[in-house]
C-alpha positions in Angstrom: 141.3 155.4 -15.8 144.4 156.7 -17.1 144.0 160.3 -17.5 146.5 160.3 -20.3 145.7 157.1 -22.4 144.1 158.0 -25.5 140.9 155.8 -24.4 140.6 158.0 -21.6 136.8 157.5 -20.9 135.7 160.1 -18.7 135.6 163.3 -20.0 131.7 163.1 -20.6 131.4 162.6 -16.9 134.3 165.4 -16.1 132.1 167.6 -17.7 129.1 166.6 -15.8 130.7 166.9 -12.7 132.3 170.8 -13.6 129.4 171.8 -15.1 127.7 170.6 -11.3 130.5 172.6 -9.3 129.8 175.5 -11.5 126.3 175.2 -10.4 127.7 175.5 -6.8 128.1 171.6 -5.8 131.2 170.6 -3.5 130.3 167.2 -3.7 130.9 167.3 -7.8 134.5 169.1 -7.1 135.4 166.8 -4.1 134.6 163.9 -6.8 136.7 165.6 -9.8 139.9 166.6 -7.2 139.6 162.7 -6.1 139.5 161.1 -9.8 142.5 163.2 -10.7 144.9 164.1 -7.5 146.6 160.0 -7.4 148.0 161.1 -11.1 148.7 164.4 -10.3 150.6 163.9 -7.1 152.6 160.3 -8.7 153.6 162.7 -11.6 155.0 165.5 -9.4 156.2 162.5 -7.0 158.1 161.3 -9.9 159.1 164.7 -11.0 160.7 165.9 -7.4 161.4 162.6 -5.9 160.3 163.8 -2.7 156.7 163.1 -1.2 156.5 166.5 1.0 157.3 168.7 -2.1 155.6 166.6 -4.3 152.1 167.8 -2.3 153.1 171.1 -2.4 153.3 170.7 -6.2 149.7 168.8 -6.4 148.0 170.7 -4.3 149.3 174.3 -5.9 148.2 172.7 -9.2 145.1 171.3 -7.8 144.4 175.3 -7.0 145.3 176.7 -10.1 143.0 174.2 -11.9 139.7 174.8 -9.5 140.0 178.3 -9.6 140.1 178.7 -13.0 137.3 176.0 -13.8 134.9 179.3 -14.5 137.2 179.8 -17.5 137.2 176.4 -19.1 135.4 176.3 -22.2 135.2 173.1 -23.4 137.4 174.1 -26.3 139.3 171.1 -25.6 138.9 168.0 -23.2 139.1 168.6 -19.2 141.8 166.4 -18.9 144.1 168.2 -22.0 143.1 172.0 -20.1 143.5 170.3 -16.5 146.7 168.8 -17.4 148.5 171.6 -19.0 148.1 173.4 -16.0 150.0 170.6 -14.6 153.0 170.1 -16.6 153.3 174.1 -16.7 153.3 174.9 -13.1 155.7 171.6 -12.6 158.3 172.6 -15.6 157.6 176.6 -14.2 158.5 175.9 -10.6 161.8 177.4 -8.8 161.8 175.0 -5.8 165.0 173.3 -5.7 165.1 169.5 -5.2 165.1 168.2 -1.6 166.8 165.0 -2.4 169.5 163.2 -1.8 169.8 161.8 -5.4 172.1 162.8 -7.5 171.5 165.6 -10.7 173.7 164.5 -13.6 174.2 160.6 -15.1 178.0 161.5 -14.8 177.1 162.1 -10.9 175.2 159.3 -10.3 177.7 157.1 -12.2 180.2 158.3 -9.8 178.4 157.2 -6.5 177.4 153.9 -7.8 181.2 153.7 -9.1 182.3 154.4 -5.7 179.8 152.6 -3.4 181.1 149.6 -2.0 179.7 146.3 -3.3 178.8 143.9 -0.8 177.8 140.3 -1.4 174.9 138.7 0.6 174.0 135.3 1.0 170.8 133.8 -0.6 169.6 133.9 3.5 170.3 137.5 3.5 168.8 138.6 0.4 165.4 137.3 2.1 165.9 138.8 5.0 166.6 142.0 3.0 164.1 142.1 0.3 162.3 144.7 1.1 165.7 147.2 1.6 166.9 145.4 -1.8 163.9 146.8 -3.9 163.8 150.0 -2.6 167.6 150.3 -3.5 166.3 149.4 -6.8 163.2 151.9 -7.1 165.5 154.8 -5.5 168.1 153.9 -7.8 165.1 154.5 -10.8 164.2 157.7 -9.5 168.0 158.8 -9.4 167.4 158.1 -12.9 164.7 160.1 -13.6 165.9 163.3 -11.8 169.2 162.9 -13.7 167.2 164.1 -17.0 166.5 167.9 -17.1 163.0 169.2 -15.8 161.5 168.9 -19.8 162.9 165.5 -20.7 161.6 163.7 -17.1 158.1 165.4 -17.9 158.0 164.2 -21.4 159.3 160.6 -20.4 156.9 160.2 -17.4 154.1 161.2 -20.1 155.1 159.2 -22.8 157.1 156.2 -21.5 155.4 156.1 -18.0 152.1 156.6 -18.7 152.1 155.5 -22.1 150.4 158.7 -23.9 150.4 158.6 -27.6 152.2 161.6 -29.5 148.9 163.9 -30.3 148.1 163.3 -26.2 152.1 164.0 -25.5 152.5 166.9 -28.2 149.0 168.5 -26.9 150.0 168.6 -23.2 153.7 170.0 -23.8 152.2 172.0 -26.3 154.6 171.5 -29.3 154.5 170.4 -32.9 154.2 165.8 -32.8 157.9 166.2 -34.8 159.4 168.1 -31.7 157.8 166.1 -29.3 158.9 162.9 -30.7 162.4 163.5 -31.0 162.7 164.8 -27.7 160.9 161.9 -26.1 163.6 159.9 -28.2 166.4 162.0 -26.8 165.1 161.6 -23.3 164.4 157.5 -23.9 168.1 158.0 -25.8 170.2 159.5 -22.4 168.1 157.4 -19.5 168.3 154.1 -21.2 172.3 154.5 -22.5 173.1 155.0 -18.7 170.9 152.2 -17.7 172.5 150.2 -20.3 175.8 150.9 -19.4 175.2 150.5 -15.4 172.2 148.4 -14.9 173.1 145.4 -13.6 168.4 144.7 -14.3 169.5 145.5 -17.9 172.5 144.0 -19.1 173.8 141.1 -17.1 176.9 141.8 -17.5 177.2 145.7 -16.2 178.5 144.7 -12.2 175.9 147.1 -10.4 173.4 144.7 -8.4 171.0 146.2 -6.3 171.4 143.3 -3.1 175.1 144.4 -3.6 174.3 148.3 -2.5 172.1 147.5 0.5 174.4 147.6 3.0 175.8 151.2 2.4 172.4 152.0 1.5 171.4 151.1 4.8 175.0 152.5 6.4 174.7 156.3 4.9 171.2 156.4 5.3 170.0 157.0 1.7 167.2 154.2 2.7 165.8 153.9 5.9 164.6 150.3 6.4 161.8 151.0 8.7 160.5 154.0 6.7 160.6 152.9 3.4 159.8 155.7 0.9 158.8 153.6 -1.7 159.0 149.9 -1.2 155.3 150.3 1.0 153.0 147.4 0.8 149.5 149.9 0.4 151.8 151.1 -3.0 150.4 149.6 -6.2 152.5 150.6 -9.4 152.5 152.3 -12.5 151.8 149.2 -14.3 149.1 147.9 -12.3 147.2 151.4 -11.9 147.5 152.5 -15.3 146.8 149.1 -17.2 147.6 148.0 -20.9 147.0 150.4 -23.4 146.6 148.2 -26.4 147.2 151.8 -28.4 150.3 152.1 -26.7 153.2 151.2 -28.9 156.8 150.8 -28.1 160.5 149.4 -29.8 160.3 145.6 -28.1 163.7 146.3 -27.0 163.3 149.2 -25.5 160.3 147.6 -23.3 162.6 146.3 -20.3 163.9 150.3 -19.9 160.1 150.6 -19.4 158.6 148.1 -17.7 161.4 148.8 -15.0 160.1 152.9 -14.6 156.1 151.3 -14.8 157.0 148.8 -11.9 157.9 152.2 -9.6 156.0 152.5 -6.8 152.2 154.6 -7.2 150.7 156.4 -4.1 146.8 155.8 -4.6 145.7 156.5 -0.7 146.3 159.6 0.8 146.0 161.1 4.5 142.8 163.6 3.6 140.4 162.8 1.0 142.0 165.6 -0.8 144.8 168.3 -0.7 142.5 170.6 -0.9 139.7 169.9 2.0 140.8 172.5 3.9 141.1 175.4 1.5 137.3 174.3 0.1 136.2 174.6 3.7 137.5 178.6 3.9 134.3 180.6 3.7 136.4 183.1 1.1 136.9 179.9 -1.4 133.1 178.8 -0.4 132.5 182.6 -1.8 134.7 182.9 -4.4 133.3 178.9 -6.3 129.9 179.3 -5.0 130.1 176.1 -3.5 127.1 175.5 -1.4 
């Protein structure tokens, strides 16, 4: 149920189930929070590359979208309205990033330049695995938060998620010319860099992720019995989202992708909903009518 495919198939029953918390039903808004938090969050998750701040940013978002359900007007589809809200409280917000990634390409170039490579035996890469691919899925995020706020959204939409340009276009509200060339400058910067330093993407670029564990590991940008990303309940982009047999891309631009879609996707959360709490406050019970 990709939110942003263009064979979305659920606004029909995103209407029913507004048109049912209108009426005063939490169970209809505890089911509409539900189908769309796991995309929220894994965009703003993607966006901050920080889980703590990327709750903050769902569930702010999450708020902004239930209390201004009353105002929806079925002008559009839920999940174009809903989803605006998103990308303009994401690209609005002032919260600087909690991360220990890099901001620039030139910057990130420079640490991976001056990390030490060390060379680990085939027993050693098993043993390491785990640590090895979550090198390689921080080293993607780095990626991601080394384009400026508007080219990660539009990349995440487009590349990640695999809207088309009148989905794209419609949610960053601008013209499908504008939108298209800046999703091409945005594949045009992350993929040079990749190309340039990906060991995954050009064989003969000298950056191997088994080669960075160890100082990974050393200076604690990975924590090998916390990993952030590299967590067996994770499924991916590629496996929550599914083809899109709409979704067309340059063949050789598809390993860039498929790289970003294998990052992890946080489907299972600790409440049923960031905002369980705030529904249960007696002046939100008031304010939505929720019976």
């Amino acid at each position: 149920m990709n939110p942003l495919s263009n064979t979305y198939p659920s606004d029909a029953s995103d209407k029913t189930l507004i048109e049912q918390t209108l009426t005063g039903s939490k169970k209809a808004l505890n089911q509409l929070i539900e189908r769309h938090q796991p995309y929220i969050y894994n965009i703003a998750w993607k966006m901050v590359g920080n889980p703590a701040d990327a709750a903050d940013l769902c569930q702010e978002s999450l708020i902004k979208i239930v209390s201004n359900l009353g105002k929806f007007g079925h002008q559009s589809s839920f999940r174009t309205w809903a989803y605006r809200i998103v990308v303009n409280h994401f690209l609005n917000d002032k919260k600087k990033l909690n991360s220990k990634l890099p901001g620039s390409f030139e910057e990130m170039a420079i640490g991976l330049e001056m990390a030490p490579d060390v060379e680990l035996s085939l027993e050693e890469k098993e043993e390491k695995k785990e640590a090895i691919r979550e090198v390689r899925l921080t080293c993607l995020s780095g990626m991601l938060l080394c384009l400026n706020k508007e080219q990660r959204m539009i990349y995440l939409i487009g590349e990640v998620f695999g809207a088309d340009h009148t989905v794209g276009s419609e949610l960053m509200e601008m013209s499908k010319p504008n939108y298209r060339m800046k999703l091409s400058k945005a594949r045009k910067d992350l993929h040079q860099f990749m190309q340039n330093k990906c060991g995954l993407v050009d064989p003969a670029n000298p950056c191997r992720c088994h080669k960075k564990v160890t100082v990974s590991l050393e200076s604690g940008l990975i924590d090998a019995k916390n990993l952030l990303y590299n967590r067996k309940e994770y499924t991916t982009f590629r496996e929550q989202l599914g083809p899109d047999s709409s979704y067309l891309v340059d063949e050789a631009e598809m390993k860039y992708t498929e790289l970003h879609r294998d990052h992890s996707f946080k489907t299972t959360f600790e409440k049923k909903n960031f905002l369980m709490d705030i529904l249960d406050d007696a002046n939100w019970k008031s304010r939505l009518n929720l019976n």
